[in-house]
PQR file with spaces between the fields and no chain letter, atoms N, CA, C, O and H, PARSE charges and radii, in Angstrom:
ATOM       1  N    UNK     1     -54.591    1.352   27.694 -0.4000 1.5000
ATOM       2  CA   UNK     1     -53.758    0.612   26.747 -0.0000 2.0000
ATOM       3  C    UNK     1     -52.285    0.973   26.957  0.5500 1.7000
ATOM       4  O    UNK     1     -51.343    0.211   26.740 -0.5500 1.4000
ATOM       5  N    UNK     2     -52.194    2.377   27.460 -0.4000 1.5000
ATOM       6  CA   UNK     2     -50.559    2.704   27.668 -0.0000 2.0000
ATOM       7  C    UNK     2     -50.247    2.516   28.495  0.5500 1.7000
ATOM       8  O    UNK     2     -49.045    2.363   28.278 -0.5500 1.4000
ATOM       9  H    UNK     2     -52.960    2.996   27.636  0.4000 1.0000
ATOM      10  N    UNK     3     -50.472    2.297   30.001 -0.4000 1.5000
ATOM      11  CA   UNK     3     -50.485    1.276   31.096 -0.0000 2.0000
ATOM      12  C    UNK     3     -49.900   -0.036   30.560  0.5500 1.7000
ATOM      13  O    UNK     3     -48.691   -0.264   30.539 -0.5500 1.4000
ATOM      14  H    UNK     3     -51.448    2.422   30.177  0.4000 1.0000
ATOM      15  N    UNK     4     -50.747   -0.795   30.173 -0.4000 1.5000
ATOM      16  CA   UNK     4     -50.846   -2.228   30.048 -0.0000 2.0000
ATOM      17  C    UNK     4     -49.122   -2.265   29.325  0.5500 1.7000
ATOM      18  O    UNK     4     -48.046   -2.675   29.760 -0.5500 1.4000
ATOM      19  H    UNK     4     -51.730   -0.611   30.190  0.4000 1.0000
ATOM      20  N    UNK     5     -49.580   -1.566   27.945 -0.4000 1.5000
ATOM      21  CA   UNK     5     -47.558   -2.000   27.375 -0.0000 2.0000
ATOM      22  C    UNK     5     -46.360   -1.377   28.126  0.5500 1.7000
ATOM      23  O    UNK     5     -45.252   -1.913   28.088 -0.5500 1.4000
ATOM      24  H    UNK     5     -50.453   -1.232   27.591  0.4000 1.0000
ATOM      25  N    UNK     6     -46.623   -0.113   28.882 -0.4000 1.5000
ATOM      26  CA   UNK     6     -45.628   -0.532   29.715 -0.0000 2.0000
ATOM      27  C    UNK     6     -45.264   -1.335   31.170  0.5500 1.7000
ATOM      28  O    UNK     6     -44.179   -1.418   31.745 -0.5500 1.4000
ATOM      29  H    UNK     6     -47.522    0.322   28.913  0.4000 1.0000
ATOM      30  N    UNK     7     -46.839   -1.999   31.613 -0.4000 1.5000
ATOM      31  CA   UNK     7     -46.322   -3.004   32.323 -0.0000 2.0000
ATOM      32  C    UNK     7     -45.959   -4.038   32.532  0.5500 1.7000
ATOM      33  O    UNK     7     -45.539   -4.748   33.445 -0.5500 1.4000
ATOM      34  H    UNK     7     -47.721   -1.931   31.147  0.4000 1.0000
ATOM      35  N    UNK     8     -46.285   -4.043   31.060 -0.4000 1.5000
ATOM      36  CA   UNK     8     -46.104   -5.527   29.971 -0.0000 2.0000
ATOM      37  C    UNK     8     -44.144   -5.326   29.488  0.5500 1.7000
ATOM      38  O    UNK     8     -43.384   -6.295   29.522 -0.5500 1.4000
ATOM      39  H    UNK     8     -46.627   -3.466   30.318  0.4000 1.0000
ATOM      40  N    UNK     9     -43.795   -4.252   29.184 -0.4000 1.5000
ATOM      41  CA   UNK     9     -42.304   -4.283   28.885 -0.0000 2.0000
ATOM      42  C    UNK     9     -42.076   -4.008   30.871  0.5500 1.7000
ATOM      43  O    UNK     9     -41.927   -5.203   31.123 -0.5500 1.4000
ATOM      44  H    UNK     9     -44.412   -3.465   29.157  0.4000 1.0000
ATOM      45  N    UNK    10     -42.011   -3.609   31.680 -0.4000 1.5000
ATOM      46  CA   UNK    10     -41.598   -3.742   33.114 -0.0000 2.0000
ATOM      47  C    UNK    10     -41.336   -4.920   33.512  0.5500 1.7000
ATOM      48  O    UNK    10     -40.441   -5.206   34.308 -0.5500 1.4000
ATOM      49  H    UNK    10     -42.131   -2.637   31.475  0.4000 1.0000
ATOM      50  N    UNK    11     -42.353   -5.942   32.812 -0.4000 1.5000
ATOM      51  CA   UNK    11     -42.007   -7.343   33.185 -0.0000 2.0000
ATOM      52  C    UNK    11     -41.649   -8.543   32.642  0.5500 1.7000
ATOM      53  O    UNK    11     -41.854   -9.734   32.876 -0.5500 1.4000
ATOM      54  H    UNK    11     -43.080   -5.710   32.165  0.4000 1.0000
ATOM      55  N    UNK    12     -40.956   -7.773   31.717 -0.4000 1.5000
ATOM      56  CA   UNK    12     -40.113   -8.643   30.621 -0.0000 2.0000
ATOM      57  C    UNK    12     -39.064   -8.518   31.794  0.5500 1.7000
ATOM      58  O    UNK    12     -38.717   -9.626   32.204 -0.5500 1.4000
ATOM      59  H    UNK    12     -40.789   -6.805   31.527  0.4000 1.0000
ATOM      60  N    UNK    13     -38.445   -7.402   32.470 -0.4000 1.5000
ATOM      61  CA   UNK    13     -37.094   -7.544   33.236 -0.0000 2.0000
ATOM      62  C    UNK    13     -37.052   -7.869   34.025  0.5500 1.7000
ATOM      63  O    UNK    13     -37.794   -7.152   34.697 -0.5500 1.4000
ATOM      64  H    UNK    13     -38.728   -6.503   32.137  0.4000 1.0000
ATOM      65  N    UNK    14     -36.326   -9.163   35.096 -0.4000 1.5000
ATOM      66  CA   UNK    14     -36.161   -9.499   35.994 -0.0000 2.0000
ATOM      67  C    UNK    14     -35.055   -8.827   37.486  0.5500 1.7000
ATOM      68  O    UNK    14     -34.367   -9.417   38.318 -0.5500 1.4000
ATOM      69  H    UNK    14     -35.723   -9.745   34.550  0.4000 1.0000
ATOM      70  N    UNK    15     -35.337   -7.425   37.253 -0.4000 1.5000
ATOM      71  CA   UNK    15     -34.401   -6.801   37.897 -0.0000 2.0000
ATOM      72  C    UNK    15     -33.429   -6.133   37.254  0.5500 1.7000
ATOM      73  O    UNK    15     -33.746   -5.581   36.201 -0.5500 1.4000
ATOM      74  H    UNK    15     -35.896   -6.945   36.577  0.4000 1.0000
ATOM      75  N    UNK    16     -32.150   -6.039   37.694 -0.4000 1.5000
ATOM      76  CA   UNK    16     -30.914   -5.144   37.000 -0.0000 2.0000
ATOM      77  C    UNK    16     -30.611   -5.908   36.266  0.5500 1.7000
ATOM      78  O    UNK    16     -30.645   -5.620   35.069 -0.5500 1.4000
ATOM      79  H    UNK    16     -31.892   -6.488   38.550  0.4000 1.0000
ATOM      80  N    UNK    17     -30.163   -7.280   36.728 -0.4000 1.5000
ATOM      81  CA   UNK    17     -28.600   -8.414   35.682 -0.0000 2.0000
ATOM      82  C    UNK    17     -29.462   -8.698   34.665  0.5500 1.7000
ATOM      83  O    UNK    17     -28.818   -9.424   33.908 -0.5500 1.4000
ATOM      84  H    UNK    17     -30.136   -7.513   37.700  0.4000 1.0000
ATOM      85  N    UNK    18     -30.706   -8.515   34.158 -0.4000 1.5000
ATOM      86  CA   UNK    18     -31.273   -9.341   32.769 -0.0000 2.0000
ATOM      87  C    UNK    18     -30.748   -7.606   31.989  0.5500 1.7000
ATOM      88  O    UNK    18     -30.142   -7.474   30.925 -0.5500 1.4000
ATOM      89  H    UNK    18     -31.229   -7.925   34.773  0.4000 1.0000
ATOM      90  N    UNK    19     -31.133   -6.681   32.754 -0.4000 1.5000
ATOM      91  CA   UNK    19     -30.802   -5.541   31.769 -0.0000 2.0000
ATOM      92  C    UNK    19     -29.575   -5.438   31.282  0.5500 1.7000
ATOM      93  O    UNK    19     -29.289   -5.203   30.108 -0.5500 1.4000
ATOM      94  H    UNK    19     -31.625   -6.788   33.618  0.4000 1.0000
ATOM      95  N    UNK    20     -28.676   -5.652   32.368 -0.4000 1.5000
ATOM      96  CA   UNK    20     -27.320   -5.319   32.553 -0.0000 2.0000
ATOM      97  C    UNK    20     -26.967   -6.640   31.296  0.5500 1.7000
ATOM      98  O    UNK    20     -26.283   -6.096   30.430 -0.5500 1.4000
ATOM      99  H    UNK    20     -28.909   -5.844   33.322  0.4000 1.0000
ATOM     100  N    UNK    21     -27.163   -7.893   30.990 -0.4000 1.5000
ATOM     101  CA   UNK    21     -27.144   -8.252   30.510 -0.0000 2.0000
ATOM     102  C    UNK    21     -27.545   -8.451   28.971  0.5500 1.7000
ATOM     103  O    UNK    21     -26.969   -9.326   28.325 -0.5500 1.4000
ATOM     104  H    UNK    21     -27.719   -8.335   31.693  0.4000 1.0000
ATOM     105  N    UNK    22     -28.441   -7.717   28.431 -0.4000 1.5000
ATOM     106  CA   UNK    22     -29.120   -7.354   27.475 -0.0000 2.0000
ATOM     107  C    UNK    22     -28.511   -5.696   27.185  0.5500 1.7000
ATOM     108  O    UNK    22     -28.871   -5.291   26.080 -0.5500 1.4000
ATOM     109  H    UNK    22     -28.908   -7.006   28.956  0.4000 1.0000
ATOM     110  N    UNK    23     -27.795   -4.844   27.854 -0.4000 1.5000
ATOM     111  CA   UNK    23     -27.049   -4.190   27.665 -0.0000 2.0000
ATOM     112  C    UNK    23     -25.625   -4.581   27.257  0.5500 1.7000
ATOM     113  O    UNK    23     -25.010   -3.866   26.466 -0.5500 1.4000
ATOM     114  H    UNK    23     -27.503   -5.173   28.752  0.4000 1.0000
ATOM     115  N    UNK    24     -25.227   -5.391   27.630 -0.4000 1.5000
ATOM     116  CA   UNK    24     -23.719   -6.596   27.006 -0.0000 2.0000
ATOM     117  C    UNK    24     -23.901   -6.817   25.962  0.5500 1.7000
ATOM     118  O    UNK    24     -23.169   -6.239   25.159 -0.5500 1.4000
ATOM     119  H    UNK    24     -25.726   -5.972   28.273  0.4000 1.0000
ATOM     120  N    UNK    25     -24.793   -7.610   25.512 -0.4000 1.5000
ATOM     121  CA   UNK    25     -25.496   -8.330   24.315 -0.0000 2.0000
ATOM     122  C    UNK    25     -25.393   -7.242   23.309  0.5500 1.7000
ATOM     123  O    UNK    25     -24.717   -7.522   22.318 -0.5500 1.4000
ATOM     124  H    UNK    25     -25.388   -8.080   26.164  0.4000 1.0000
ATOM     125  N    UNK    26     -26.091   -5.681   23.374 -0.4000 1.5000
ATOM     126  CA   UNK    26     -26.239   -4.708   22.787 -0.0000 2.0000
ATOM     127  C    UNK    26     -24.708   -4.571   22.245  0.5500 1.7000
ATOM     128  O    UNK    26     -24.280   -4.811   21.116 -0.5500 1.4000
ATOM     129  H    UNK    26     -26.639   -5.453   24.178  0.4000 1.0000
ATOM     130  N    UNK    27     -23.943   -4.060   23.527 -0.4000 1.5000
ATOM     131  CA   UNK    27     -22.554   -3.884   22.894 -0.0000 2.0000
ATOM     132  C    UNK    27     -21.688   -4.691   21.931  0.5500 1.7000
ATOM     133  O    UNK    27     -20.929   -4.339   21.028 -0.5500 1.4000
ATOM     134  H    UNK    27     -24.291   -3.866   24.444  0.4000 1.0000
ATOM     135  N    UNK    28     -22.046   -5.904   22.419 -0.4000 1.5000
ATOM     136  CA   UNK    28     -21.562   -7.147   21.399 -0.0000 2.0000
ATOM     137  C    UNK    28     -21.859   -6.607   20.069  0.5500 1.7000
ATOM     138  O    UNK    28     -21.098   -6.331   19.142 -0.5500 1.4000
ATOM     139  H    UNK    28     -22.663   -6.189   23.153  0.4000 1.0000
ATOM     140  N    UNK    29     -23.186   -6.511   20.183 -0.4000 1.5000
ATOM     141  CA   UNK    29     -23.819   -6.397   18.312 -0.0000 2.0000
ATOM     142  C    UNK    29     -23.446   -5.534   17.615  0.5500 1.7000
ATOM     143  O    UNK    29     -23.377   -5.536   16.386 -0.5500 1.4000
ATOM     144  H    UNK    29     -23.804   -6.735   20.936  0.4000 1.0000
ATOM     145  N    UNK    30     -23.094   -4.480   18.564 -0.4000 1.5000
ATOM     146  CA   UNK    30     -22.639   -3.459   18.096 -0.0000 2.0000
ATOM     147  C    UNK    30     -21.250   -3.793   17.349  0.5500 1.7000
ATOM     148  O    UNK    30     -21.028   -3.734   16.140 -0.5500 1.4000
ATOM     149  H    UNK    30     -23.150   -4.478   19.563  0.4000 1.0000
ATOM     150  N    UNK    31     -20.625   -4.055   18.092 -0.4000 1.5000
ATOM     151  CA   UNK    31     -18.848   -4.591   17.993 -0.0000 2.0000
ATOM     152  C    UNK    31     -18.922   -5.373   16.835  0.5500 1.7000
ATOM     153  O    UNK    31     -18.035   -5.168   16.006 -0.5500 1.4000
ATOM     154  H    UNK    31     -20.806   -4.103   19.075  0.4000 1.0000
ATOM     155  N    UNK    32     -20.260   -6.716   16.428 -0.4000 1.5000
ATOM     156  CA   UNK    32     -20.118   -7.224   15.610 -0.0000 2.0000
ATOM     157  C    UNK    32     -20.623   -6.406   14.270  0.5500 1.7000
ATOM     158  O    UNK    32     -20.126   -6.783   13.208 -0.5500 1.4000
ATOM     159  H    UNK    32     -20.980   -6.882   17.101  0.4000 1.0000
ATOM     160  N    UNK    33     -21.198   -5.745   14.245 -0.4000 1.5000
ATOM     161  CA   UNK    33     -21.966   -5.004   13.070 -0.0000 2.0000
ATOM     162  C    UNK    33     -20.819   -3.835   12.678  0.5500 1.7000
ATOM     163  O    UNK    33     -20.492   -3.566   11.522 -0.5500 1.4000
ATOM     164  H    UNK    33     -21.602   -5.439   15.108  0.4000 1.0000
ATOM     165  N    UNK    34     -20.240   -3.149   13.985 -0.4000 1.5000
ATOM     166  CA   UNK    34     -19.143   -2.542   13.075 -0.0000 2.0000
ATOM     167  C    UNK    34     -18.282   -3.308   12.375  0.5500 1.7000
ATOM     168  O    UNK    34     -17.845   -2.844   11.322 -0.5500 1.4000
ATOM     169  H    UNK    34     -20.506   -3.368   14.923  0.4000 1.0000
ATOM     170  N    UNK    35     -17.791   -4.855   12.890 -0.4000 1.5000
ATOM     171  CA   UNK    35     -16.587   -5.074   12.277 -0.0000 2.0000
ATOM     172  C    UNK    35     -17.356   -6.032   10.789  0.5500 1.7000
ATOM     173  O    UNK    35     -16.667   -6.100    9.771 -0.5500 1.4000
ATOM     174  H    UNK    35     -18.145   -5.232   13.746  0.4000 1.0000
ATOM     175  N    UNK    36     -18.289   -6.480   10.794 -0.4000 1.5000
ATOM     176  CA   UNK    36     -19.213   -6.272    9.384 -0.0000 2.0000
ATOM     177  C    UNK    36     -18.758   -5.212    8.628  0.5500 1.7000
ATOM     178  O    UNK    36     -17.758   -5.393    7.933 -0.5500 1.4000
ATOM     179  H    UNK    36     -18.849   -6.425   11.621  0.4000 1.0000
ATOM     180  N    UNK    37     -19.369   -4.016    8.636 -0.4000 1.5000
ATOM     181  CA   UNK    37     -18.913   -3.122    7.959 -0.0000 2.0000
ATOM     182  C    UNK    37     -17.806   -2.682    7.510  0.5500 1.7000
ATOM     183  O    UNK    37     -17.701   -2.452    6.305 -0.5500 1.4000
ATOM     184  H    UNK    37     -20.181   -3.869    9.201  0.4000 1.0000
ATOM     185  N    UNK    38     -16.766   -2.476    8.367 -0.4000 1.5000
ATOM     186  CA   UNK    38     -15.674   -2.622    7.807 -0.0000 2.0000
ATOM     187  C    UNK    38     -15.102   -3.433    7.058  0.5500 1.7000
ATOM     188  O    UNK    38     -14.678   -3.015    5.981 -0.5500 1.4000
ATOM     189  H    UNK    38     -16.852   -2.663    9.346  0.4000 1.0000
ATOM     190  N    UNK    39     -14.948   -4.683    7.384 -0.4000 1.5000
ATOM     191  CA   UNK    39     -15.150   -5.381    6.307 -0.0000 2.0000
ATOM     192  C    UNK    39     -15.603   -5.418    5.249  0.5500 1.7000
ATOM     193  O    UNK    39     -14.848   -5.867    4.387 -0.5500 1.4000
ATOM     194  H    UNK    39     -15.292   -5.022    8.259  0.4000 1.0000
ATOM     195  N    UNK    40     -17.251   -4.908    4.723 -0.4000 1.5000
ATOM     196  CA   UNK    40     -18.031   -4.617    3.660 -0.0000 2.0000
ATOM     197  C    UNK    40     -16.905   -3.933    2.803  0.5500 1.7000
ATOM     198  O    UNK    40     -16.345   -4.388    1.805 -0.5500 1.4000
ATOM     199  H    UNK    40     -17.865   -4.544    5.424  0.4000 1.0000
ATOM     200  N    UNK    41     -16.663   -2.444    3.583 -0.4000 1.5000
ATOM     201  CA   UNK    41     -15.733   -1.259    2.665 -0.0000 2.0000
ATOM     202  C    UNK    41     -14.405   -1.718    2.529  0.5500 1.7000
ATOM     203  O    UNK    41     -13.710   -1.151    1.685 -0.5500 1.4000
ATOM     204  H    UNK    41     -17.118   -2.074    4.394  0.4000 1.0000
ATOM     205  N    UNK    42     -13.875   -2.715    3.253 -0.4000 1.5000
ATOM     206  CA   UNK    42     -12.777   -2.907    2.952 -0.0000 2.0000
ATOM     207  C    UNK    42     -12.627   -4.262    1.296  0.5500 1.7000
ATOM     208  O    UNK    42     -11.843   -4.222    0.348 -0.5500 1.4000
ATOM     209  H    UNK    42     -14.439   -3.176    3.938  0.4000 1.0000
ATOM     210  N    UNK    43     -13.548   -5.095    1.557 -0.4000 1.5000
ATOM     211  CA   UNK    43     -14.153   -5.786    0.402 -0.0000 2.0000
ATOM     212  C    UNK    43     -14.539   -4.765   -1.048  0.5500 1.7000
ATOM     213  O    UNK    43     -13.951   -4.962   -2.111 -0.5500 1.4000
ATOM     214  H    UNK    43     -14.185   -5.128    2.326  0.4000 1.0000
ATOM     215  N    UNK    44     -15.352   -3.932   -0.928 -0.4000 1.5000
ATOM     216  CA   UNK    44     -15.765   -3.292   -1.922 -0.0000 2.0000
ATOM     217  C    UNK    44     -14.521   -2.137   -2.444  0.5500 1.7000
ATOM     218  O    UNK    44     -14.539   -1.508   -3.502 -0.5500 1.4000
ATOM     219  H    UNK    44     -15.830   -3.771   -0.065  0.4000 1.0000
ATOM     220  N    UNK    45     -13.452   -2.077   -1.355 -0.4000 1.5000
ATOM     221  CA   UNK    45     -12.219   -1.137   -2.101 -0.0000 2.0000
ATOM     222  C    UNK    45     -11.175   -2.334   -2.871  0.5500 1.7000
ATOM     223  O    UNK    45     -10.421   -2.096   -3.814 -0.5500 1.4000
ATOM     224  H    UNK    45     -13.437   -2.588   -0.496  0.4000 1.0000
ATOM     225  N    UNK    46     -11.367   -3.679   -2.180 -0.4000 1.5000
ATOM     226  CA   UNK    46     -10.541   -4.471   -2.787 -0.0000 2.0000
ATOM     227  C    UNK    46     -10.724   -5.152   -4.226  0.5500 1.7000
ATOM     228  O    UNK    46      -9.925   -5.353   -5.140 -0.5500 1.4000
ATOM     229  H    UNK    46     -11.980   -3.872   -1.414  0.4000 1.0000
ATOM     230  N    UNK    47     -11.784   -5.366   -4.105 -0.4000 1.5000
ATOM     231  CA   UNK    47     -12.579   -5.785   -5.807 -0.0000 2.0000
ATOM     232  C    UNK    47     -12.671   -4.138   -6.586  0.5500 1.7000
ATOM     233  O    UNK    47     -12.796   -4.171   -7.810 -0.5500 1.4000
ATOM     234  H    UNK    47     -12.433   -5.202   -3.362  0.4000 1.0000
ATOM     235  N    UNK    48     -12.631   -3.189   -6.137 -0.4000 1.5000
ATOM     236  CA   UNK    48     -12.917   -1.937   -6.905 -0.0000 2.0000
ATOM     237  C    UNK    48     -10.870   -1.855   -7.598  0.5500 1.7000
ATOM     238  O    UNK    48     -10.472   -1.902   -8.762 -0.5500 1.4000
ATOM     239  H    UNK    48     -12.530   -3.161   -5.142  0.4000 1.0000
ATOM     240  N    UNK    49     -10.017   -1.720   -6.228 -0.4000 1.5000
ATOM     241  CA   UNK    49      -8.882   -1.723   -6.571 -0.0000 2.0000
ATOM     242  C    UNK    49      -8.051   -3.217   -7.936  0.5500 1.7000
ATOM     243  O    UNK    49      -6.964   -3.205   -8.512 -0.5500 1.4000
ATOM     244  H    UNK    49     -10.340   -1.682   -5.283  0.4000 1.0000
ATOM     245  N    UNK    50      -9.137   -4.220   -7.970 -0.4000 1.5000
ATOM     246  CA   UNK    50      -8.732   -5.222   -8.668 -0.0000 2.0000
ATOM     247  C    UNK    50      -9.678   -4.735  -10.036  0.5500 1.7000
ATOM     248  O    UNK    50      -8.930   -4.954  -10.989 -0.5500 1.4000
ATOM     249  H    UNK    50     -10.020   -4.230   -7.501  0.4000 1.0000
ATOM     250  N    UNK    51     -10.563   -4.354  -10.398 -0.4000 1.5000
ATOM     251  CA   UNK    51     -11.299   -4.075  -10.912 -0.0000 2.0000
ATOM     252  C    UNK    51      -9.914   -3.430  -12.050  0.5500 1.7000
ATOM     253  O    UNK    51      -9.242   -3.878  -12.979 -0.5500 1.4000
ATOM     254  H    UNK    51     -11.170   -4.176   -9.624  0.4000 1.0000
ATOM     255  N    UNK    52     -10.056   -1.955  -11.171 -0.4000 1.5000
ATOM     256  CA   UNK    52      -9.114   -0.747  -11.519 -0.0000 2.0000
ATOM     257  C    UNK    52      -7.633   -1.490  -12.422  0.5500 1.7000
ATOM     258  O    UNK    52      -7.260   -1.225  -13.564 -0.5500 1.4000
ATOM     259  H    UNK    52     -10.602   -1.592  -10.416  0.4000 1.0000
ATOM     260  N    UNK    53      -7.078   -2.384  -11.514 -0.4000 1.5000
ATOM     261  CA   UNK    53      -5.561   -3.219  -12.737 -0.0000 2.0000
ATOM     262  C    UNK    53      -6.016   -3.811  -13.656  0.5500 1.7000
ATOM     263  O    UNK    53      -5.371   -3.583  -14.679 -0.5500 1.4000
ATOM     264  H    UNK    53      -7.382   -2.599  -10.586  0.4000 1.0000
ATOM     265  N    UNK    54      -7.135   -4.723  -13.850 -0.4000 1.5000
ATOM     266  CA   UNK    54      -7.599   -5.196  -14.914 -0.0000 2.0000
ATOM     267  C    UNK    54      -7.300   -4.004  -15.921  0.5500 1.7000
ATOM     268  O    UNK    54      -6.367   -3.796  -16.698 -0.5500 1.4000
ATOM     269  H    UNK    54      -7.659   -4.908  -13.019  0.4000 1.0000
ATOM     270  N    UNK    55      -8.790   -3.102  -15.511 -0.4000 1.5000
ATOM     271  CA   UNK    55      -8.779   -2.201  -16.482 -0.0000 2.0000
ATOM     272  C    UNK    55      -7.532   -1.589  -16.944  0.5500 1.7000
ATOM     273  O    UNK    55      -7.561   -1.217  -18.117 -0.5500 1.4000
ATOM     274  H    UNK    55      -9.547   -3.271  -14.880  0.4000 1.0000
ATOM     275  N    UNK    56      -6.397   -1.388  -16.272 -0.4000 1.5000
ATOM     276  CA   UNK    56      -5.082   -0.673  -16.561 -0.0000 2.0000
ATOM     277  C    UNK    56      -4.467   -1.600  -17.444  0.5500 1.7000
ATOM     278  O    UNK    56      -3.883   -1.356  -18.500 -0.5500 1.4000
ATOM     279  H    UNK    56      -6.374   -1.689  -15.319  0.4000 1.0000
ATOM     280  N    UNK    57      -4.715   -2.955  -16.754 -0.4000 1.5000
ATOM     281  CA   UNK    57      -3.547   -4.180  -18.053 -0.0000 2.0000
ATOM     282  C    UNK    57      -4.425   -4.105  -19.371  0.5500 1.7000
ATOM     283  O    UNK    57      -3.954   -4.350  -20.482 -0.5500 1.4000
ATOM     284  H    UNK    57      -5.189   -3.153  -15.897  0.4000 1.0000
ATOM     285  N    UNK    58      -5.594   -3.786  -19.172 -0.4000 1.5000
ATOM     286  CA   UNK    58      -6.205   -3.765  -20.913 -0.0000 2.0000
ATOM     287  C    UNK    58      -5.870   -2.631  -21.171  0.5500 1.7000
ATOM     288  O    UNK    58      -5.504   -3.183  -22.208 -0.5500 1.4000
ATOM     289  H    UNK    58      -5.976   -3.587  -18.269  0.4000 1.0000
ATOM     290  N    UNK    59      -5.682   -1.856  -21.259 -0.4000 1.5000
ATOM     291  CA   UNK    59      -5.363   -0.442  -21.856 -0.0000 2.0000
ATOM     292  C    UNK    59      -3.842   -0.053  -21.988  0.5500 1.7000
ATOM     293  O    UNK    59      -3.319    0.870  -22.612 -0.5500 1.4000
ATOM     294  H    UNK    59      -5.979   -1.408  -20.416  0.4000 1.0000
ATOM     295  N    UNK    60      -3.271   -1.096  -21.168 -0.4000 1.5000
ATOM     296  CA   UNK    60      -1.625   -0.770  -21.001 -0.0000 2.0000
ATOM     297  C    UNK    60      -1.335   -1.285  -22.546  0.5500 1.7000
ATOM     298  O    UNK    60      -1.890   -0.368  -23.152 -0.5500 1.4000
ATOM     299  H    UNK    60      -3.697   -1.846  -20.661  0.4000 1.0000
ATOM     300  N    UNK    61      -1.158   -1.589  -22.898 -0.4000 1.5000
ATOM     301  CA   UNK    61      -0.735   -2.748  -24.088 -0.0000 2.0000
ATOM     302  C    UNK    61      -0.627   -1.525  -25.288  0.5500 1.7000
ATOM     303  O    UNK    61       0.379   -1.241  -25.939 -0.5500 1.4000
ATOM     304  H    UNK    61      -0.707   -2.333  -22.406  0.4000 1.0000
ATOM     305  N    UNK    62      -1.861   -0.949  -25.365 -0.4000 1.5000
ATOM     306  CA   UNK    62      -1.814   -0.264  -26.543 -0.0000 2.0000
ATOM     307  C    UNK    62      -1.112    1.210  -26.266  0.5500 1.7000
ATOM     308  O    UNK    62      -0.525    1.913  -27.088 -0.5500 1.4000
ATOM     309  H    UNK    62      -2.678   -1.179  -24.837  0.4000 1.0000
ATOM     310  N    UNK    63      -1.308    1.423  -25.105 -0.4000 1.5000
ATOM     311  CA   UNK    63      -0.397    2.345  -24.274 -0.0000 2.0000
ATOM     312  C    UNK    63       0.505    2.655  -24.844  0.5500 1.7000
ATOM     313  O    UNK    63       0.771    3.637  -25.537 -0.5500 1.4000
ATOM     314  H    UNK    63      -1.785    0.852  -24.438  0.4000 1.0000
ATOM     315  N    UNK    64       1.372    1.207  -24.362 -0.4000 1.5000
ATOM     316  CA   UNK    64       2.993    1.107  -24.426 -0.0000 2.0000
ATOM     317  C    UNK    64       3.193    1.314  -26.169  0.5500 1.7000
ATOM     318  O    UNK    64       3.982    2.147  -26.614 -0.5500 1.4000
ATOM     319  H    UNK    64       1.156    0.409  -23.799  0.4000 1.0000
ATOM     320  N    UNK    65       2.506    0.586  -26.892 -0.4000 1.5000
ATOM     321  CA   UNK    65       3.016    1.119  -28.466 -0.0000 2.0000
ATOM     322  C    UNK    65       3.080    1.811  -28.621  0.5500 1.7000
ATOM     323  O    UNK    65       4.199    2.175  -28.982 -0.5500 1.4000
ATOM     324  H    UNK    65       1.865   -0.091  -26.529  0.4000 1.0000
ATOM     325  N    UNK    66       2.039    2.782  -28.546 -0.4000 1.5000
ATOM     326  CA   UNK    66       1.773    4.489  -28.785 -0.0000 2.0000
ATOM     327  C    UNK    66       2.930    4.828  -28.361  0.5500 1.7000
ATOM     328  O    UNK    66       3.280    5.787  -29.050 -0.5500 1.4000
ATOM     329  H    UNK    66       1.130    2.486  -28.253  0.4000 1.0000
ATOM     330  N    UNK    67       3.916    4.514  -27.423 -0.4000 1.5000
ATOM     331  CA   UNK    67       4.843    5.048  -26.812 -0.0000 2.0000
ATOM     332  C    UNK    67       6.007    5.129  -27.047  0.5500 1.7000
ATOM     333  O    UNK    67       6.800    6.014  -26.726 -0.5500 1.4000
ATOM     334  H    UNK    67       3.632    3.735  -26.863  0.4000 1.0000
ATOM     335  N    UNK    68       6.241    3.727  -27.913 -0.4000 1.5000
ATOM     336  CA   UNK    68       7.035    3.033  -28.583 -0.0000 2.0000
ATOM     337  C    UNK    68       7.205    3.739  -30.031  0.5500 1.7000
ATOM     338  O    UNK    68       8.115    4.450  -30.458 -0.5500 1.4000
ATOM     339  H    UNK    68       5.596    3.008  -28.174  0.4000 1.0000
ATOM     340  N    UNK    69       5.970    3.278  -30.653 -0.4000 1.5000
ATOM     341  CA   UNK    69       5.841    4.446  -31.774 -0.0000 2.0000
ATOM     342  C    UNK    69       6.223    5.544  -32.073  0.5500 1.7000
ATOM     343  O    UNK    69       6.912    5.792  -33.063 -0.5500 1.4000
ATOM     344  H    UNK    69       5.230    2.701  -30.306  0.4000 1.0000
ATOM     345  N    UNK    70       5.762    6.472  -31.128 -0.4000 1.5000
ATOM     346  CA   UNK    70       6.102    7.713  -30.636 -0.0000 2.0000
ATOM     347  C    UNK    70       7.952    8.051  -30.830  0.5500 1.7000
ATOM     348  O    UNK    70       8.561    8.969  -31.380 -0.5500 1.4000
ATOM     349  H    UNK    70       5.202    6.270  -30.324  0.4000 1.0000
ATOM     350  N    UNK    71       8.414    6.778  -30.058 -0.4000 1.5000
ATOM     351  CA   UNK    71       9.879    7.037  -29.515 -0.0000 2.0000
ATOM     352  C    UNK    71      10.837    6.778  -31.188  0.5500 1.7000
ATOM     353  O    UNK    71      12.015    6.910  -31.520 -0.5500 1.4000
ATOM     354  H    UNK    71       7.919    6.033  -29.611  0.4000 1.0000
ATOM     355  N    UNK    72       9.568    6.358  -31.895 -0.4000 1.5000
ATOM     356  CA   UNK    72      11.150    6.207  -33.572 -0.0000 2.0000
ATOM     357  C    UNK    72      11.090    7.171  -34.160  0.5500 1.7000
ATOM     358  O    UNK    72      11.835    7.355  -35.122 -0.5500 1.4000
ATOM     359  H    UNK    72       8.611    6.251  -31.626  0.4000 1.0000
């Protein structure tokens, strides 16, 4: 049985250029899956950083009175 699958994957390849080629392909995915990700974290800091001013403009308001208050 361990014969057979690897002579069964031996002849999936047609020589070097299908590897060499399927090694390209690899790198591609790669290239594309990192720049996925980055993206992801760069998305999830941008809605976190928008998130974050919301929360500051609701809280600013009463802030500033206290401050105001404070200052008579």
């Amino acid at each position: 049985m361990r014969n057979s699958f690897f002579e069964e994957f031996e002849g999936s390849f047609n020589g070097t250029e299908d590897f060499e080629e399927m090694f390209n392909n690899t790198e591609q995915c790669s290239d594309d899956v990192r720049k996925m990700i980055i993206d992801a974290i760069a998305t999830v800091g941008i809605a976190t950083m928008g998130f974050l001013v919301i929360a500051a403009f609701k809280k600013l308001p009463p802030m500033v009175a206290d401050i105001i208050g404070n200052l008579r």
